[in-house]
N, C-alpha and C positions, 0 to 999 in steps of 0.2 A: 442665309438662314437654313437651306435645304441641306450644304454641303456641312454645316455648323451639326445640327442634328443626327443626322449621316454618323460624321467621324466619332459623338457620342455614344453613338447608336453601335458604332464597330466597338470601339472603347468597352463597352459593356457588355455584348458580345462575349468579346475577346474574355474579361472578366469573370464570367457567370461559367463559360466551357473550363478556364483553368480552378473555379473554387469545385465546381463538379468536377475534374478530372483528380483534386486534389483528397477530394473528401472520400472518392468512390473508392482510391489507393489505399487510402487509411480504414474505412471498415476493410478491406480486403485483408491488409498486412495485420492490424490488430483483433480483430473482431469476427473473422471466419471459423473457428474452431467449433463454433456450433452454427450449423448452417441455418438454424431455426430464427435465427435471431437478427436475419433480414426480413423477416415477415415484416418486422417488425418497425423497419426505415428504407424509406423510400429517398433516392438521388438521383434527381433528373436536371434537366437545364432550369426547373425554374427557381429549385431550390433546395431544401430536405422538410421530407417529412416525418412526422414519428406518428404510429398507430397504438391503438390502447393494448391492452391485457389478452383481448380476444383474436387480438393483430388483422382485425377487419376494421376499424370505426378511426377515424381522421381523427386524430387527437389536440396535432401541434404542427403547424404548417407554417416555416421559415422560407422568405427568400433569400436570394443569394448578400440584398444586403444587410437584413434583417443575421443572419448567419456571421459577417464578417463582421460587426458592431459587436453581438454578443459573445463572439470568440476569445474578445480583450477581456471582458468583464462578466465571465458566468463561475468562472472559479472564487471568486468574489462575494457571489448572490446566494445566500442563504435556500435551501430547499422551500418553505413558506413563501418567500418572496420570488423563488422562480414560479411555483407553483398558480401564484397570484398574478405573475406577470404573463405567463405563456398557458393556463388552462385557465384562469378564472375570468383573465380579462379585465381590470380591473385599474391597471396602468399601464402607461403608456412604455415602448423601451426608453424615448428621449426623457420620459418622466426619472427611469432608474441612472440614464447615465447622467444627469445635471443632479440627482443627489449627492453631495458631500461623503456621503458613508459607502459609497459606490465608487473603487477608483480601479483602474486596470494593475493588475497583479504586476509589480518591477522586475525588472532584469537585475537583481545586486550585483555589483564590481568589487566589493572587497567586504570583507566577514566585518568592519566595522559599522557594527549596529547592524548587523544583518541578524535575522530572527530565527533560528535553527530549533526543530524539536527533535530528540532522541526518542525512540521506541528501541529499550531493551525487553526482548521476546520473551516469552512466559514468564515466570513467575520465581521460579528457584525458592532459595531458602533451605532449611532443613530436607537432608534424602527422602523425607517420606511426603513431601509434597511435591519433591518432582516426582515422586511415584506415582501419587495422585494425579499429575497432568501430564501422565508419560511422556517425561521430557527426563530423566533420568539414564544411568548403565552401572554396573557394573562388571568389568573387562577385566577377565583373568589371562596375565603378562604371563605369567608360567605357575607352575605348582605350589609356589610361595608367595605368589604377588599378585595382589588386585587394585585395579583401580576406580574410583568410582567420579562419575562425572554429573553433576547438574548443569543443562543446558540455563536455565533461569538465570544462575549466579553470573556465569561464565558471560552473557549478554551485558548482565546489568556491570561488571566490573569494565569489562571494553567499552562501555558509555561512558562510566566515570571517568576514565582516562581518554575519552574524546572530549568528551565537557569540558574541561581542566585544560584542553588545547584548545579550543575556541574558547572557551571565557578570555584566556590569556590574550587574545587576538580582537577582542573585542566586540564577540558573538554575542546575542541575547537569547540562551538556550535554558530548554525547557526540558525536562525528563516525563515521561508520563507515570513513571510511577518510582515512590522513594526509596526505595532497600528492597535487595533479597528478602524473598518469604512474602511481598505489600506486593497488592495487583495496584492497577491504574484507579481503583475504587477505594483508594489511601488504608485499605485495611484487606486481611489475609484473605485466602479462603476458608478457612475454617472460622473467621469473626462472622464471616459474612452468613455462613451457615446459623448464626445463630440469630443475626439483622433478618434474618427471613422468616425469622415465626412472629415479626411484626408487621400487624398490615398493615401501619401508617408507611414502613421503609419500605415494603411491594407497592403501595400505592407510588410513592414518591417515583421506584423506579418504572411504572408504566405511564407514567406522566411525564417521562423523559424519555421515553419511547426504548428502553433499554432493557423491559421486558416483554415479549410477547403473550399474546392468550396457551398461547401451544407450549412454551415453556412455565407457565403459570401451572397447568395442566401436569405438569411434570412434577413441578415442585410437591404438587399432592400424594405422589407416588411412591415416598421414603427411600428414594433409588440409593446405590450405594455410592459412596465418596467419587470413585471414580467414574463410573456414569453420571451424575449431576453431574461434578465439572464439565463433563465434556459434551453434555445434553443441554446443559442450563447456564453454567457461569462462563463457561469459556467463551460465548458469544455476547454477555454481556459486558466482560472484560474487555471484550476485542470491542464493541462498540460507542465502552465509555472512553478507550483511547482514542476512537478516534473524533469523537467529539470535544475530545479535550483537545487536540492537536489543532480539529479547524477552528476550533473558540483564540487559538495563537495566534493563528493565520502564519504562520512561517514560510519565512522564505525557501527552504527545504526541510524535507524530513527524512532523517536517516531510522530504519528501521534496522536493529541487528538480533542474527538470526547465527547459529552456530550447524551444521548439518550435518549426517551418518549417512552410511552406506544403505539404501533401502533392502539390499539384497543380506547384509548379513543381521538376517533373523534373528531378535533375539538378543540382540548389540552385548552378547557375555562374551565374544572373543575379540579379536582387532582384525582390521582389515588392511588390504594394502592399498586400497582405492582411497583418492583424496583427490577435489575438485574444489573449483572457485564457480559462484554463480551468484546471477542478482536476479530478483525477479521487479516488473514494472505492472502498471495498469492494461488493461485491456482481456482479451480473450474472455470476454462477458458473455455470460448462460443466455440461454434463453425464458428460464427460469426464473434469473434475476431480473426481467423486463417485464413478469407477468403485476407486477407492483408497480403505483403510479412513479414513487420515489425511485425503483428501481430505472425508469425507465428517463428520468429528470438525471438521473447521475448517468447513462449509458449517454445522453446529449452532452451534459457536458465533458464529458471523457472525449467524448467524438469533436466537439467546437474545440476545446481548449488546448492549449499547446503543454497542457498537462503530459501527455504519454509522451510526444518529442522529450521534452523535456527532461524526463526519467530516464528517460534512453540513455539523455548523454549524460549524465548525472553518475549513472551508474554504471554506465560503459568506463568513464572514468577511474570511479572506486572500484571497480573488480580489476582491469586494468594494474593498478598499485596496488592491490592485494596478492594479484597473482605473481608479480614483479617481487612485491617485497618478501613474500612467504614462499617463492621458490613452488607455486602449486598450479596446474593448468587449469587454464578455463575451460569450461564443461562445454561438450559437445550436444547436442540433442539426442546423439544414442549413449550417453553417460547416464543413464537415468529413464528409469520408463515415464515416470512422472512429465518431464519435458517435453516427450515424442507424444505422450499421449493429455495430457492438461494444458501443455503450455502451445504458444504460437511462437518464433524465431521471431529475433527484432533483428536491425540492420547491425547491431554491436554484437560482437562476438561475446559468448555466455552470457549474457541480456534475454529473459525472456519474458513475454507478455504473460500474465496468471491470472486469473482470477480469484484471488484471492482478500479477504474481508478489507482491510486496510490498504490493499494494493486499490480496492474501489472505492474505498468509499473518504480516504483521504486525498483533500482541496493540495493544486500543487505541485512541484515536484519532488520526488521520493526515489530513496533508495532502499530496496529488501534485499539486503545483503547477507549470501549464506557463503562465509570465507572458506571455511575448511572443512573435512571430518573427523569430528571427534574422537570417533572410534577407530580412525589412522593407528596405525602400529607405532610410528613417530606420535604424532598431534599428542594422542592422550597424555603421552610422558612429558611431554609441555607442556600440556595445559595444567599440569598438575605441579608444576614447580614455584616456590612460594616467588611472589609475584612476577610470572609467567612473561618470560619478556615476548612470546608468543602473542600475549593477549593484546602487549604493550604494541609489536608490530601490525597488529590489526587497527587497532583506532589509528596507531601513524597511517596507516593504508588508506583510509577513510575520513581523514584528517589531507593528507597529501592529494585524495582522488577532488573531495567539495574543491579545495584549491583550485586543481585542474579545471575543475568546470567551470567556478568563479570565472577566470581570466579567459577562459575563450568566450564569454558571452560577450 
C-alpha cells in the first residue's frame, strides 16, 4: 500500500512540475509583452491562479487537475457559464463535463463537414466608405495613371473565392458578413447611422453587449463620419463578428486581412516593400485583464490549445502564401508594429497580437495579412479584372487549412 501510494504520489509529482513548467513557458512566449499583466496570474506547483482588476484579491484558484480537465473544454463554455462555474460557484466542473452541450473541441481530419468561418476585413464597398474607414489609396503609377484600392472589397472577394473552394470540398462555411459596402451587422454604415436615432435598436445593441456606456456617450457628440466609425462602429462591428463566429462554433476561422507599407505616409505613391505575415492570439494588455470578461478570455487563451493551435494554422497559410505569391515572410524588424505590439511565435512571420478578434474569437484562427497593396507590382494586380492575384491568395489559404488538416 505504501509503495502503491508512493509511485502515485511521484506520478503526480512528476505531473503537476511538467503542467507548471508548461504553462509558466507559455505566459512567457505569449503573454510577456506587458509585464503588468502577471500581476495578474499566479504559477506555482499547486496550480494557477488568476487575481481580480485591482491584481491583489484571489479571484480563481485551479489546481493542476482542475486545469488539465478545463483545458479540453473552456473553449467550448460560454462566458456566463464560465463565469457561473469558476467565480459564482454554482456548479460543479463534473457537473459541465457530463452535460451533453458541453463536449471537447475536435481535432478535424478532412474539410468534410468541417465548419470553417470566414472574416473578410472591413467593410469596402463604394470609395468613399473606405475613406470612411481608412482602409482605402489612391496610388499615383506616373503622371497619367492612378490607381485606386479598397482594402474591404479586395478581403471580401478572396473569401468568396476561398468559400467556393471549400463548399466544393465539403466545408460548412460561414462568411460574417454578405457583400462589399454590408458590415457583419447585415447593413451598411451609413444604414446604421440612421438605426441609431432609435432607442429601441441602442437598447437592443447594449443588451447584447455590443454597445458600451462610453460609446453611447459618443454617439451624443454629432462626431463626424469618420470619427464615429472609428470611435463607435468599428468596435461594434468587430464585436458583432465575433459573436457571430462563436455562435458557429468553427472548427477554424480564417480572418482576411490585405496590408501596406506603415512607413509610406500617405499610401499616394507605391512602395517596393512587400511582406507575408499572420497574426495569432495572445500578447494580452494588461488593460484587457482590468474586466472580469477580460480576465475569463486571458484564462482561457492561457488553458486552451487555442494559441498552439493558430500557430500551426497559420504558420501553414503564410507558408503557401509566401510560396505561391513569390513574397517573404516578415521578419520582426519588417515593421515597427511587430517589434513593438507583437510577441515572436515558434513559426516564422507568425506573430502573437492583441488584437480584437485575434482575442476574443473561440478556436483556432488565422489573421492573415498576404501582401502589400501599395507594392509597385501588388497594386497593378490587384486591380486586374478578376485578379488572378486574388485567386492565388485563397489557393494559398485554401492549400495552407489543407496543410494543417493532415498533420493533425
Amino acid at each position: 500500500m505504501f509503495t502503491f501510494c508512493f509511485i502515485n504520489f511521484i506520478t503526480f509529482s512528476s505531473f503537476a512540475q511538467n503542467q507548471q513548467e508548461y504553462y509558466t513557458k507559455k505566459l512567457e512566449t505569449y503573454f510577456s509583452k506587458d509585464h503588468k499583466v502577471k500581476d495578474f496570474v499566479r504559477i506555482n506547483e499547486t496550480g494557477i491562479s488568476i487575481f481580480d482588476g485591482n491584481s491583489s484579491v484571489l479571484e480563481i484558484k485551479l489546481n493542476w487537475v482542475e486545469v488539465s480537465v478545463l483545458s479540453h473544454v473552456i473553449s467550448t463554455i460560454s462566458e456566463p457559464e464560465l463565469k457561473k462555474l469558476l467565480i459564482d460557484k454554482k456548479d460543479s466542473l463534473q457537473f459541465y463535463l457530463n452535460r451533453d452541450s458541453i463536449k471537447e473541441r475536435s481535432s478535424p481530419h478532412s474539410l468534410k463537414g468541417m465548419k470553417i468561418a470566414i472574416d473578410p476585413g472591413h467593410i469596402g464597398g463604394a470609395y468613399h466608405m473606405g475613406e470612411t474607414e481608412s482602409r482605402c489609396m489612391t496610388l499615383n503609377i506616373d503622371s497619367t495613371k492612378k490607381i485606386q484600392l479598397v482594402e474591404g472589397n479586395l478581403s471580401f472577394f478572396t473569401a468568396m473565392i476561398l468559400k467556393h473552394k471549400l463548399d466544393s470540398m465539403g466545408a460548412q462555411v460561414m462568411l460574417t458578413r454578405p457583400d462589399t459596402g454590408i458590415s457583419s451587422l447585415g447593413i451598411s454604415f451609413f444604414e446604421w447611422k440612421e438605426k441609431i436615432k432609435n432607442k429601441t435598436y441602442l437598447d437592443s445593441l447594449r443588451k447584447n453587449n455590443l454597445l458600451s456606456e462610453k460609446a453611447l456617450h459618443a454617439l451624443n457628440e454629432h462626431l463626424p463620419d469618420k470619427v464615429l466609425f472609428t470611435d463607435v462602429f468599428s468596435s461594434i462591428d468587430m464585436a458583432a463578428r465575433a459573436k457571430k463566429i462563436n455562435a458557429f462554433q468553427p472548427d477554424i476561422t480564417v480572418i482576411i486581412h490585405y496590408n501596406v507599407n506603415e512607413k509610406n505616409t500617405g499610401w499616394n505613391h507605391t512602395t517596393d516593400k512587400d511582406f507575408v505575415m499572420a497574426f495569432v492570439p495572445g500578447c494580452t494588455t494588461s488593460e484587457d485583464l482590468k474586466t472580469l470578461a477580460g480576465r475569463l478570455n486571458f484564462l482561457r487563451l492561457l488553458l486552451s490549445p487555442d494559441i498552439e493551435n493558430s500557430v500551426n494554422l497559420s504558420s501553414a497559410v503564410a507558408k503557401n502564401i509566401s510560396s505561391k505569391l513569390n513574397v517573404p515572410l516578415a521578419g520582426k524588424e519588417d515593421a515597427t508594429y511587430l517589434s513593438e505590439r507583437c510577441l515572436s511565435t515558434p513559426a516564422k512571420g507568425v506573430y502573437s497580437r492583441d488584437l480584437a478578434l485575434t482575442r476574443l474569437i473561440k478556436g483556432p484562427l488565422v489573421y492573415g495579412e498576404p501582401l502589400y497593396q501599395d507594392n509597385a507590382q501588388e497594386c497593378i494586380l490587384l486591380t486586374t479584372p478578376n485578379s488572378d492575384r486574388l485567386k492565388l491568395v485563397a489557393e494559398a489559404y485554401f492549400e495552407g487549412i489543407l496543410e494543417y488538416i493532415e498533420a493533425k
